[in-house]
Backbone as CSV, one residue per row, in Angstrom:
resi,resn,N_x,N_y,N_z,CA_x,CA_y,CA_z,C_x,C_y,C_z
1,UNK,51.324,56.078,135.265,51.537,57.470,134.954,50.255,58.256,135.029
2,UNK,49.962,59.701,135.018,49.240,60.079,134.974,48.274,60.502,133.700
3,UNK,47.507,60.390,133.623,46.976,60.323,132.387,46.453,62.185,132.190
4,UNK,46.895,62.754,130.459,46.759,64.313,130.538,45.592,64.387,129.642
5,UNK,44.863,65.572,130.210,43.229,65.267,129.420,43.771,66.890,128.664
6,UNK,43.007,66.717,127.702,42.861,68.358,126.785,43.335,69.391,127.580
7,UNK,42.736,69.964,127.919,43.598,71.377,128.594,44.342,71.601,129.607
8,UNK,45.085,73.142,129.592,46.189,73.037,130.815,45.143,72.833,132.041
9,UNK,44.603,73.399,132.360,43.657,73.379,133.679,43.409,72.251,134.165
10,UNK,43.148,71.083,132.987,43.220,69.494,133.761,43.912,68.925,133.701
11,UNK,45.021,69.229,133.288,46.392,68.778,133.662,47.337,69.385,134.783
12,UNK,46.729,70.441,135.756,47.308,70.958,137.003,48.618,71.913,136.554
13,UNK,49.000,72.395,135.465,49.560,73.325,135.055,49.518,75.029,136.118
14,UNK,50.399,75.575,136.489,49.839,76.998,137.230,49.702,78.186,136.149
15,UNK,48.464,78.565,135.800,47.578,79.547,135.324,48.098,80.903,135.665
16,UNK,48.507,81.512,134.094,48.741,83.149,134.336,47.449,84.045,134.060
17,UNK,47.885,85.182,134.105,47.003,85.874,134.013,46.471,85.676,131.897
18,UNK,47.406,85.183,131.599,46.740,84.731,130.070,46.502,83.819,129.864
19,UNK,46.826,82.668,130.583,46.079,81.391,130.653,44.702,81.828,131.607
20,UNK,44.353,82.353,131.974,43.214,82.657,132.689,41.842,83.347,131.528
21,UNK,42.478,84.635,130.592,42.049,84.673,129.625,41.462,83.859,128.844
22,UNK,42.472,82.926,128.174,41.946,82.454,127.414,40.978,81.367,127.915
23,UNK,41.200,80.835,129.187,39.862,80.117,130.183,39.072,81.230,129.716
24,UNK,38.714,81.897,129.910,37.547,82.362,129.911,36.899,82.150,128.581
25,UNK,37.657,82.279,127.757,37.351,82.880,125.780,36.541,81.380,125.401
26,UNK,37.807,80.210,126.322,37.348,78.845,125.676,35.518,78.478,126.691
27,UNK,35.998,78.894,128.014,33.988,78.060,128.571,33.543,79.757,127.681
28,UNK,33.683,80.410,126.966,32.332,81.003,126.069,32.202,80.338,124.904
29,UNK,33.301,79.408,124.426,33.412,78.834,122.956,32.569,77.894,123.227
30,UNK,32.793,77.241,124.354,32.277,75.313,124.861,30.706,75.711,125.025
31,UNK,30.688,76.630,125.991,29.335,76.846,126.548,28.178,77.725,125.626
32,UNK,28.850,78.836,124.704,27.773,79.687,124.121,27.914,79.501,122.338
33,UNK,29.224,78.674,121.989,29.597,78.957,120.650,29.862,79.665,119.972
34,UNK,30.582,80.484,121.017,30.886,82.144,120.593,31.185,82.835,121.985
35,UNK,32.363,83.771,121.877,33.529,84.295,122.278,33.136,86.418,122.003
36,UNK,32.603,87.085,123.182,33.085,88.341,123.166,35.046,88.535,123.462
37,UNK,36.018,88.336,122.612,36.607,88.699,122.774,37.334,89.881,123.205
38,UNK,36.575,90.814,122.403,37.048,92.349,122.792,36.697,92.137,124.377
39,UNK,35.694,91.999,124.688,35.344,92.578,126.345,35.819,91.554,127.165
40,UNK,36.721,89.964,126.965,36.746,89.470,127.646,38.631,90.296,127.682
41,UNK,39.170,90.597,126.769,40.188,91.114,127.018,39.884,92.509,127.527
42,UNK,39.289,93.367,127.200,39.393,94.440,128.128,39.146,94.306,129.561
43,UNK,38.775,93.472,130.420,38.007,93.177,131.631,39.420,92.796,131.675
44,UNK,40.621,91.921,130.795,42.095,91.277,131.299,42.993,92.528,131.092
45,UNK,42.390,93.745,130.832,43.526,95.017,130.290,44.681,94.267,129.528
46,UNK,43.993,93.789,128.275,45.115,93.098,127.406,44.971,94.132,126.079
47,UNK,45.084,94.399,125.564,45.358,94.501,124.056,44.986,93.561,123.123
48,UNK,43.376,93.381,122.703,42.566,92.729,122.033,42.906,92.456,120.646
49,UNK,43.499,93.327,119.787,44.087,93.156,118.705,45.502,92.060,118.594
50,UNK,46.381,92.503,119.631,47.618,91.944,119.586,47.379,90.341,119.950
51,UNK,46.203,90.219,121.012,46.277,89.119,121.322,45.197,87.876,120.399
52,UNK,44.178,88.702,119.783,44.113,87.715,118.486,44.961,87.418,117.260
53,UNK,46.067,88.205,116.951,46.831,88.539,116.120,48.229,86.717,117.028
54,UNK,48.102,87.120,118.129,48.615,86.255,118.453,48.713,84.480,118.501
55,UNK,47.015,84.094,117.985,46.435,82.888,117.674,46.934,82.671,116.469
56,UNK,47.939,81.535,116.430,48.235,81.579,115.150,47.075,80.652,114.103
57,UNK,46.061,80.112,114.818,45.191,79.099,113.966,44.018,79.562,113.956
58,UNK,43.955,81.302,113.620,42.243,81.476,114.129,42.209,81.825,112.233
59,UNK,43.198,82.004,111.590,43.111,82.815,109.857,42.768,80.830,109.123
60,UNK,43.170,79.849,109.670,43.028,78.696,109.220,41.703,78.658,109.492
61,UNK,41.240,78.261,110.574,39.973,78.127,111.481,38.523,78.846,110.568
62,UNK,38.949,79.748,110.162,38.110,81.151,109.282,38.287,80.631,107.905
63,UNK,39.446,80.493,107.856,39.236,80.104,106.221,38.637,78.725,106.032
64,UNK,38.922,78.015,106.625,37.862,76.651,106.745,36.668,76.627,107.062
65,UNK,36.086,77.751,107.496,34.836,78.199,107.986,33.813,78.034,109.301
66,UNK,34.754,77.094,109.943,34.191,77.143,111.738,34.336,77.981,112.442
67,UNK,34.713,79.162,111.603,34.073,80.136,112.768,34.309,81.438,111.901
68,UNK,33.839,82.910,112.775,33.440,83.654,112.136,33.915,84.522,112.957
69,UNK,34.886,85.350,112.986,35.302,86.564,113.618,35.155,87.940,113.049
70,UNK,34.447,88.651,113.486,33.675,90.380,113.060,34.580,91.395,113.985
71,UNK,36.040,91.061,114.123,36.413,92.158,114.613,36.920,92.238,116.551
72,UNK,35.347,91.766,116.655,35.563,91.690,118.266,34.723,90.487,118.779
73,UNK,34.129,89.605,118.573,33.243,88.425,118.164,33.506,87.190,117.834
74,UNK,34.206,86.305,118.573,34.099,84.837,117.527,33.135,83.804,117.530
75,UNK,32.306,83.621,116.654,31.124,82.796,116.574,31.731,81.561,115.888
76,UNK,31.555,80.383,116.636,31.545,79.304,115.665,30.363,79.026,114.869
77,UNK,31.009,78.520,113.706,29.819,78.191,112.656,28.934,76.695,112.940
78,UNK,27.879,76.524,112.407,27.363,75.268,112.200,28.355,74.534,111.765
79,UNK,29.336,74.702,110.928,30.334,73.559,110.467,31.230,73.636,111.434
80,UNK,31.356,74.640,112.670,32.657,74.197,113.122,31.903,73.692,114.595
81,UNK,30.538,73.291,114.957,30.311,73.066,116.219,30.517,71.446,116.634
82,UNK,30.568,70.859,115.386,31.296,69.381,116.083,32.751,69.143,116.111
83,UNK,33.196,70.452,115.668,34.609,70.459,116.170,35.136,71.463,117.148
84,UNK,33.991,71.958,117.980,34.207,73.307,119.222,35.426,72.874,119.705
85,UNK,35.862,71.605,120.204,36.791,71.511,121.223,38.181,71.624,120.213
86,UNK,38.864,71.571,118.673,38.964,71.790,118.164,39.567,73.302,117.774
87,UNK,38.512,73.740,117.676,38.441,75.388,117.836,39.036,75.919,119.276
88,UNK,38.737,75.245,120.215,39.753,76.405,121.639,40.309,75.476,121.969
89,UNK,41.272,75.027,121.405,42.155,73.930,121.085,43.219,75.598,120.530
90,UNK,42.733,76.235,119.676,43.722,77.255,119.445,44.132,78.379,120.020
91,UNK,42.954,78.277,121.106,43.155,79.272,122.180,44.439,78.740,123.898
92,UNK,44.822,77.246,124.011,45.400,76.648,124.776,46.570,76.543,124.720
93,UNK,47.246,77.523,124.546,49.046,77.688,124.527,49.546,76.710,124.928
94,UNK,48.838,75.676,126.060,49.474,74.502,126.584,49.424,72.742,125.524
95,UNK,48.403,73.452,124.795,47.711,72.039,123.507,48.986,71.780,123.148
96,UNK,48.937,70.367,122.657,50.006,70.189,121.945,49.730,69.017,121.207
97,UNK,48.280,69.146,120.573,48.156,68.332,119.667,47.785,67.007,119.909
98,UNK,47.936,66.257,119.482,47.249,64.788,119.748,46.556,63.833,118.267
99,UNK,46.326,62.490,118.417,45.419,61.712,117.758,44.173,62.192,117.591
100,UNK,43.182,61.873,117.022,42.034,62.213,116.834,41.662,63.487,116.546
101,UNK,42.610,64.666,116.109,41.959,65.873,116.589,41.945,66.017,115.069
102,UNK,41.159,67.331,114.846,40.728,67.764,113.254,42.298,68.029,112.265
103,UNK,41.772,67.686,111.449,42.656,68.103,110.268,42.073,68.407,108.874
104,UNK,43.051,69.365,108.288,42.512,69.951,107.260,41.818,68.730,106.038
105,UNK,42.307,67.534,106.560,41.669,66.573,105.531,40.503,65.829,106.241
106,UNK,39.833,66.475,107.203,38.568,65.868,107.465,37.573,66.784,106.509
């Protein structure tokens, strides 16, 4: 069988224009540890509000403290950078969870 790695993109899934988004949101999470959201959705003419409003694990994520959202900004924290992949793990509409991944009892 084929074996499915973390995200839709390496699993050959076809990419919308909001799976494309959130590609983008996640290589700023992986790569910088932090996410201009506002401008990566305005550059997608999305509606920046609706579509963080739409993450249902970013008010968990915050209240656990790996990361830090100011509005238009998501910075992961020092506590949440050994769990980055984790974190845009909530940005992957295609995730669906798995072994090993964080839980509120780590």
């Amino acid at each position: 069988g084929r074996i499915s790695h973390g995200f839709a993109t390496a699993r050959g899934i076809a990419l919308t224009d909001d799976d494309r988004l959130r590609a983008e949101i996640i290589g700023q999470l992986m790569c910088n540890h932090g996410a201009d959201i506002s401008a990566v959705c305005d550059r997608a003419r999305t509606d920046g509000k609706a579509f963080v409003a739409s993450i249902d694990g970013l008010p968990a994520l915050e209240r656990d403290g790996l990361v830090i959202w100011d509005g238009g900004r998501l910075t992961v924290t020092e506590l949440g950078l050994p769990l980055v992949r984790f974190v845009c793990a909530a940005f992957d509409r295609h995730y669906a969870g798995g072994e090993g991944r964080h839980s509120r009892g780590v």
